[in-house]
N, C-alpha and C positions, 0 to 999 in steps of 0.2 A: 191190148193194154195189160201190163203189168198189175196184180195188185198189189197195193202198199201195206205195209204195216203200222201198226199202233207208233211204233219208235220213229219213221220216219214221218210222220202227218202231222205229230202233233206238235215239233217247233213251227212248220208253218201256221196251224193254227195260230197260233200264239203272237204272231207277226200277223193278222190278218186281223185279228181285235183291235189291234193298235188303230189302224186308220178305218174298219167297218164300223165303229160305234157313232161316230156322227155324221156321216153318209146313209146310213141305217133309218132315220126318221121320216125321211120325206119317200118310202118306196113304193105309194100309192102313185105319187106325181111321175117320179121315175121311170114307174113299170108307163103310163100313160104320155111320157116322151118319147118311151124305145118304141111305144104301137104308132105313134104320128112320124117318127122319122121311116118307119120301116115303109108307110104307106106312100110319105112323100118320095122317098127311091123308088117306090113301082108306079107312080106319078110322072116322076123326071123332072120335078118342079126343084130349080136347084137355086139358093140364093146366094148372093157373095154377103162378105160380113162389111162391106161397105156398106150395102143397101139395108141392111141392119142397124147399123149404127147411127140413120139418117135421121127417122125419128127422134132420137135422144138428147139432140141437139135443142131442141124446139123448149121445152119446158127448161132447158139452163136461162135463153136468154129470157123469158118472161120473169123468172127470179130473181135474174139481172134488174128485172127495171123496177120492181118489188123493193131489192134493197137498196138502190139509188132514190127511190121514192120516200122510203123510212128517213136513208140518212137525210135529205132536204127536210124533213119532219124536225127529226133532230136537232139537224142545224137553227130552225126558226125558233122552236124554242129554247135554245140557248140565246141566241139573239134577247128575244123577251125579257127571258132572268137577267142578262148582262144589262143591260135598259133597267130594271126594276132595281140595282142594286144600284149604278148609277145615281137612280133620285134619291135613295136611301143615304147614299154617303155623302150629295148634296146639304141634305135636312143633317145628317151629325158635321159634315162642316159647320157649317151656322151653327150648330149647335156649342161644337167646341173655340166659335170664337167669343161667346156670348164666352162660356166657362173661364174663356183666358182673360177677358176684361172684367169678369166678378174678382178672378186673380187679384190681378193688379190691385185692387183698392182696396181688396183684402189685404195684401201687403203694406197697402200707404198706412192705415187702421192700426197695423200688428206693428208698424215701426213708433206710431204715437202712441203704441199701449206700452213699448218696452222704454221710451222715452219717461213715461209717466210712472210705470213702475221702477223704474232707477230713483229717480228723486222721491219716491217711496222705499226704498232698501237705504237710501242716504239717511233717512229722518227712521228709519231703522233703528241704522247703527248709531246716531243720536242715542233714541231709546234703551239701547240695549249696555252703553255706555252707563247711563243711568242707574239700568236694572242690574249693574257689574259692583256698581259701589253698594248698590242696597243688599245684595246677594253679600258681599263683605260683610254687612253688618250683620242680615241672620247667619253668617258663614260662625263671626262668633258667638251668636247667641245658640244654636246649633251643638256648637265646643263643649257651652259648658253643660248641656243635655245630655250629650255622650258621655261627659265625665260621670254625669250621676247615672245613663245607661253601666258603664263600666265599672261602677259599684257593686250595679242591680250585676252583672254577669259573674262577677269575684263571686257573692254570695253564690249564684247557682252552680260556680264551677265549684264549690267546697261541697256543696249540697250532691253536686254527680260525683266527685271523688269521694264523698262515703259510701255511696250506692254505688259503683263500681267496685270501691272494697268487698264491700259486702259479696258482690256477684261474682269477684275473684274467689273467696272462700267456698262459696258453692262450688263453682269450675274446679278448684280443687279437689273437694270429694267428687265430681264427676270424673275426673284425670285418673283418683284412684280406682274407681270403679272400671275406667276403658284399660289400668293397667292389670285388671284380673281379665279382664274380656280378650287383653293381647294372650296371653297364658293360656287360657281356653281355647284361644283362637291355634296356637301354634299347637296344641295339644289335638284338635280336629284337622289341620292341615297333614299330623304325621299321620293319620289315620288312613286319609284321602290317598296321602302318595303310597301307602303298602296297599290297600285296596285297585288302585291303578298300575298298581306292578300286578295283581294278581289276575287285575281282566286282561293285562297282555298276553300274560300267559294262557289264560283260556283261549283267548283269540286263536293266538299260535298252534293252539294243541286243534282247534275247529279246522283253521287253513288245511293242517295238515290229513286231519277227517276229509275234510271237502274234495281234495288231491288225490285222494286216494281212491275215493266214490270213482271222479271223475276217469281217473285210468280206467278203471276197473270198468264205465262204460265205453270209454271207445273200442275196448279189447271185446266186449261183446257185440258192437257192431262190425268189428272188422270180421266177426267169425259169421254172422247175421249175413253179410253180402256175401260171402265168400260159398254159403250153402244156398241162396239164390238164385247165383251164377248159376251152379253146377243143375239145379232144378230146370232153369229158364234152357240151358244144353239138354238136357234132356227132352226138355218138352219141342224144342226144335229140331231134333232128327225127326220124332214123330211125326210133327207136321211134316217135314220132306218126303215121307215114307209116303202117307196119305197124299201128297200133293203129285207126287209124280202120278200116282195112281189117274186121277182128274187131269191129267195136263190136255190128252188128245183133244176133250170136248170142249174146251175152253178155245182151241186156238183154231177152231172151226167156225168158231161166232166170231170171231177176231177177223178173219178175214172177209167173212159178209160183212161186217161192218164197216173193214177199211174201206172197199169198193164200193159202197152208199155213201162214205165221205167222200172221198176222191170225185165223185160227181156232182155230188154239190159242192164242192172245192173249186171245179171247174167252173159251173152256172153264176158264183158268185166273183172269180177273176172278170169273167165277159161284163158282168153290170160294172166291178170296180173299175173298169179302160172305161168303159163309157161318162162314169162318173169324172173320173179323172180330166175327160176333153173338157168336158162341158165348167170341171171348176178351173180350167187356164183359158177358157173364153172369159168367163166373169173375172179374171185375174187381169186379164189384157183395159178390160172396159173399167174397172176400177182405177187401174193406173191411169188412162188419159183423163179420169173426172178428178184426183186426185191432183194433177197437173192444171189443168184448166180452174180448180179452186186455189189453187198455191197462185194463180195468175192474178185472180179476184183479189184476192184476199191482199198482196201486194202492189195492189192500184188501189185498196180500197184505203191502206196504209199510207200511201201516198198521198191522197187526196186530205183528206185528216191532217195529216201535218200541213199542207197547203192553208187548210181554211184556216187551222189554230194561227201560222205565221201571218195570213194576211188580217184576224181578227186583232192580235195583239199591236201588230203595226198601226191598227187604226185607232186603237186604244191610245198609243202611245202619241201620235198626233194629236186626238184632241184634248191629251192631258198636258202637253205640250203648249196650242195655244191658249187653254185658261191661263196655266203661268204665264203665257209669255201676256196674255191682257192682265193680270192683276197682279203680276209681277214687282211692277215699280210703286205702286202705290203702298201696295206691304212692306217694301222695303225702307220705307221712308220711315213708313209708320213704327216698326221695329227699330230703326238707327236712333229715333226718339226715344222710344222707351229703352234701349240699352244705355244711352246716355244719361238719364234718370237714375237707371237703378246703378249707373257706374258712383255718380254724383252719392247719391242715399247709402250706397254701403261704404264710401269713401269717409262719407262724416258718421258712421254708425261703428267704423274701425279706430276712428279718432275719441269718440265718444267712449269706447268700450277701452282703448288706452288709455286715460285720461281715468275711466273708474276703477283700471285696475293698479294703477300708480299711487291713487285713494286708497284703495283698499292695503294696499301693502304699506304707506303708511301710517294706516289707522294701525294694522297688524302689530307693527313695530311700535307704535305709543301704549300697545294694550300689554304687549311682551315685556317693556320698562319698565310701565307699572305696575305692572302683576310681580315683576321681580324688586322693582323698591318694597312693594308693600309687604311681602314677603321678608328682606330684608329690615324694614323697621318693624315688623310682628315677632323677629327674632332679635333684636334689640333690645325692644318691649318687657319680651320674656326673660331676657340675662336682668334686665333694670332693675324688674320685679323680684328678683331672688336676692339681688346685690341688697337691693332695702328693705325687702324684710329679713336679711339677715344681720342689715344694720338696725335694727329696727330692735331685730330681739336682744342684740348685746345693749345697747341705748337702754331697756327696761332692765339689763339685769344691772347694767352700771348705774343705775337713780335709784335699784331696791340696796342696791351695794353702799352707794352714797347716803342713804339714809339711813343704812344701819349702823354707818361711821357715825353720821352725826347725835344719835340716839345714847352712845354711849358717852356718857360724861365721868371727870372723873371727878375722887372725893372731896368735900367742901371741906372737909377738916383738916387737908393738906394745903398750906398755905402758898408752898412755893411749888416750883415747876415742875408735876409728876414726868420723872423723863421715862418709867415705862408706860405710862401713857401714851406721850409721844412716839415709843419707840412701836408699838401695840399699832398706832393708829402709821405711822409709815410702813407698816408689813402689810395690813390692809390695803394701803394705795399703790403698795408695789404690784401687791397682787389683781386689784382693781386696772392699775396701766397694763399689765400683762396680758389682760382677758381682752383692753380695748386694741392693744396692739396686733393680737393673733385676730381678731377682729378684721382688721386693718387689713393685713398682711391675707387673711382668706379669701377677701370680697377681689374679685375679678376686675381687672382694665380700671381699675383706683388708684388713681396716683399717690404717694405716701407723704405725708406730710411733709411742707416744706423747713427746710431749718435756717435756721440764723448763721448769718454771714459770722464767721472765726476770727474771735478777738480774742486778745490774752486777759487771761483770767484775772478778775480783779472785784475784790468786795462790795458790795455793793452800798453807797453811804445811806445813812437814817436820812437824813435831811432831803435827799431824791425823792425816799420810796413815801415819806410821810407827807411830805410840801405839794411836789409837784404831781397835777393829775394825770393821768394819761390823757394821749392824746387821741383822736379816732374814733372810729366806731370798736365796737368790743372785739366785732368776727375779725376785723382789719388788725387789732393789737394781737388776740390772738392764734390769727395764721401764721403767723411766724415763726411759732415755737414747734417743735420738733421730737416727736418719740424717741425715747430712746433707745438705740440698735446696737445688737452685740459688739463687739472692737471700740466701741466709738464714743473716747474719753476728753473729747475736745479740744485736745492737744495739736492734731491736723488743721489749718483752715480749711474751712470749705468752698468748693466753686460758686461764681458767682451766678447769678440769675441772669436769665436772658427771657425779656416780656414775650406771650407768644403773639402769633400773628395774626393780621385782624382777618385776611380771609378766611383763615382755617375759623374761626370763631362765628363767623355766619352760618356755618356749619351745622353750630349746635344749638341744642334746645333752648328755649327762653331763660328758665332757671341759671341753667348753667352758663349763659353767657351774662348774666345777671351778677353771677355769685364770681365769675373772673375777672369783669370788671373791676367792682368793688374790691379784691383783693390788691390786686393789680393796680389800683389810681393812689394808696398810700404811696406816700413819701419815705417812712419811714420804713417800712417792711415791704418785702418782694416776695412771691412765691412761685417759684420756680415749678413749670410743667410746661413739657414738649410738645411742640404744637402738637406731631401726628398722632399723639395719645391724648391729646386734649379735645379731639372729637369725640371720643368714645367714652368718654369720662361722664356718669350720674355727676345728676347734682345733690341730690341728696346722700349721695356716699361722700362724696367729695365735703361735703360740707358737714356731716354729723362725726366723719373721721377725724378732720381736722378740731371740730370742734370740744369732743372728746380727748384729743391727746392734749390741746390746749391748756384744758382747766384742769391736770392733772401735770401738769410740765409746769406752769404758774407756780405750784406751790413746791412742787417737787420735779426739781431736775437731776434726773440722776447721773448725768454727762459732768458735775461739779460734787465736789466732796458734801457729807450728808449732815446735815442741820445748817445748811447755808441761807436759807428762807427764811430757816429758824435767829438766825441769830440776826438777820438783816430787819426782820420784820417786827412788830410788838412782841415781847415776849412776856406782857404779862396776862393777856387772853386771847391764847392762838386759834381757840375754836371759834371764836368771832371775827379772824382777821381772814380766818379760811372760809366762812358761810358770804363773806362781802367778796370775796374773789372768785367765788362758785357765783354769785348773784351776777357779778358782771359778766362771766360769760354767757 
């Protein structure tokens, strides 16, 4: 026998760890197989591995009956449960027919409560109809509270606009003060940015310190390895020098040692063959038990699904005939109550059309009147301005009139003072002028009507002194006519045309009062257009008219000037004009 060296023994070591390390544990039992087989060969006692394997059978089928005995276990109690769940959902049937006939009357209950609250939302919107007009009335009592809120707010908006003067003047001086603070501020900005120039450049100048360091150590390291090397050469011839010296005694023990391997190398091939039989015996007897359970295990599969199909099938029959026995009787019962509730939501779709057809005509009566009322509240308010601004020309023409009549002239002038007269026609011209712009300011006022155009003709003493007028006063004088720039009476005028009696139902009591009455003279007509005869006050209509009146009576200035005058008494004209102011 050759001996081996250290170079060639130890790849196969190395290959020998691979598969001795778990072979390696059981070598008590091992060694006590290789003494019983060696004993049974000087015996002669030889077995086949039939007669081996004959035992092994015995304990499969007993496990066999083991687990067919479980699964019948199994099986019974599922049985049980299925049985116990059975009567459980018996008792929630009963239970949920009871719940669906509380339903039911629950629903009959809920359609006489929505019944009953409908003709309760009807008597509602009654109330609420009610509570619409009364809301109107505080709506303007309300108005005029805000008006005197919006006093109170004038005063305190004057009262913040001086306090906010005032706070503007301070902000002021603080404006001055942030524009010394801008100046200071840009005055430390230029500071900032030369100090920031000058840390860059320090930076710069350090980088290039830092850079420099840096070279300056990798060049001492490259000289640091570089005399390492040549050290480390050094020091490794020496070691050669000394090591050849030592080599003989070394490779003396090398070789006693391979030849003590190499024989235990050997001892332990011989166990590893023996080991090796003995694990593709247990390989062989593995694989038929592995077989034999894939067998089990696929019959035990089989049967499993068997019982599952033939439990469900029996399921399914006896759910089967309870329908088919209580089948017809629920269905009858059902076809009833569907007819019912077809019935109840038929007249409950009717009933629900029928309030909503309500409801959008209440909608629309509430829409109308919300916009009449709206439009006569803006009516209201032009009426209101039209009369009190008739109202203040009315007081300044009776302080006017009275301050005519106050002036008398001297007792000791026996005949007719005509600057007098001429004094007190500058007055009235001016007094017609102010009732005229009057007139002609106030809005949707019809302007007095005038006398139909006759040729001019003097009027006789024996008329004006004999015969009285005829009519009521406001009836003689509507008639008469302001006088309008161009209009020297020379033109006739158009005639009148009465207005019409619908448009007149139109309007307010007054004013259809006051149209009438013009309107039923015989003798005078006063022309006004139906469609502006709805919108026409009565009291503008009527203080306009009766203003230019009693100043047209005495003075018409549409005829040449002292015509009144020479028609009427002339020997005390200021008492034939206080009797002609009396009758209007």
């Amino acid at each position: 026998m050759r001996p081996t060296s250290l170079a060639t023994t130890w790849p196969l070591k190395g290959e020998l760890e691979q598969w001795l390390p778990p072979a390696m544990a059981p070598k008590k039992k091992a060694g006590k197989a290789a003494k019983e087989f060696e004993v049974k060969k000087k015996k002669g006692n030889k077995k086949d591995a039939s007669v081996a394997n004959k035992p092994m059978e015995m304990p499969v089928g007993e496990e066999i009956r083991e687990f067919y005995h479980i699964q019948i276990r199994d099986l019974e109690d599922r049985l049980a449960r299925y049985q116990r769940k059975w009567d459980e959902l018996a008792v929630q049937e009963k239970l949920f027919r009871q719940e669906f006939e509380q339903l039911a009357n629950n629903k009959k209950e809920i359609v006489t409560f929505l019944k009953r609250t409908l003709n309760q939302r009807v008597d509602e919107i009654a109330d609420l109809n009610e509570q619409l007009q009364s809301l109107q009335l505080a709506k303007e009592m309300e108005k005029d509270a805000f008006e005197a809120q919006l006093a109170q707010v004038r005063h305190e908006f004057q009262e913040t606009k001086d306090q906010l003067t005032t706070e503007n003047i301070v902000l002021g001086g603080k404006l001055a003060a942030l524009e010394e603070f801008r100046l200071q501020k840009e005055e430390l900005t230029e500071k900032f940015v030369s100090l920031e120039d000058q840390l860059r450049k320090q930076e710069s100048e350090y980088k290039d310190y830092v850079y420099n360091l840096e070279k300056k150590s990798v060049l001492d390291k490259d000289r640091l390895k570089k005399e390492i090397i040549q050290r480390v050469n050094l020091v490794a011839t020496e070691f050669r020098k000394v090591a050849t010296s030592q080599m003989w005694d070394t490779t003396k023990r090398a070789i006693m040692e391979n030849s003590t391997v190499t024989l235990q190398l050997s001892k332990i091939s011989q166990q590893g063959m023996q080991l090796l039989q003995e694990n593709e015996q247990l390989k062989g007897t593995q694989d038929k038990l592995c077989k034999q359970l894939e067998l089990l295990e696929n019959t035990q599969k089989v049967m499993a699904q068997h019982s599952r199909g033939h439990q469900k099938i029996i399921l399914l029959l006896t759910e089967k005939c309870r329908e088919q026995q209580q089948g017809p009787v629920e269905a009858e019962r059902l076809r009833l109550q569907l007819s019912q509730l077809e019935q109840s939501l038929q007249q409950l779709q009717k009933d629900n059309q029928d309030l909503r057809s309500q409801r959008d005509q209440l909608r629309l009566q509430l829409e109308r009147q919300q916009a009449e009322a709206q439009r006569l509240q803006h009516e209201l308010t032009t009426e209101q301005k039209v009369r009190a601004s008739l109202a203040t020309a009315l007081v300044q023409a009776t302080s006017f009139l009275q301050n005519i009549l106050q002036i008398q002239p001297d007792k000791e002038d026996s005949d007719f003072d005509i600057e007098f007269q001429l004094q007190h026609m500058e007055m009235l011209k001016q007094l017609l002028a102010m009732l005229s712009s009057a007139v002609v300011l106030s809005p949707k006022i019809a302007v007095c009507p005038r006398w139909e155009s006759r040729p001019y003709s003097p009027p006789r003493e024996s008329q004006s002194s004999t015969q009285p007028p005829t009519g009521t006063p406001l009836q003689q004088l509507s008639g008469i006519t302001p006088y309008q720039p161009g209009d020297l009476g020379l033109v006739p005028r158009r005639p009148h045309i009465p207005p019409n009696a619908e448009d007149l139902r139109l309007l307010s009591h007054t004013t259809r009062v006051g149209t009438f009455q013009v309107h039923s003279s015989p003798e005078d007509s006063v022309p006004r257009a139906p469609a502006t005869a709805r919108w026409q006050p009565a009291l503008g209509a009527e203080h306009g008219s009766a203003s230019c009146v009693a100043l047209q009576m005495w003075l018409d200035l549409s005829k040449p000037p002292f015509s009144q005058l020479e028609n009427g008494p002339k020997k005390d004209p200021q008492r034939w004009f206080s009797k002609k102011v009396q009758k209007v």
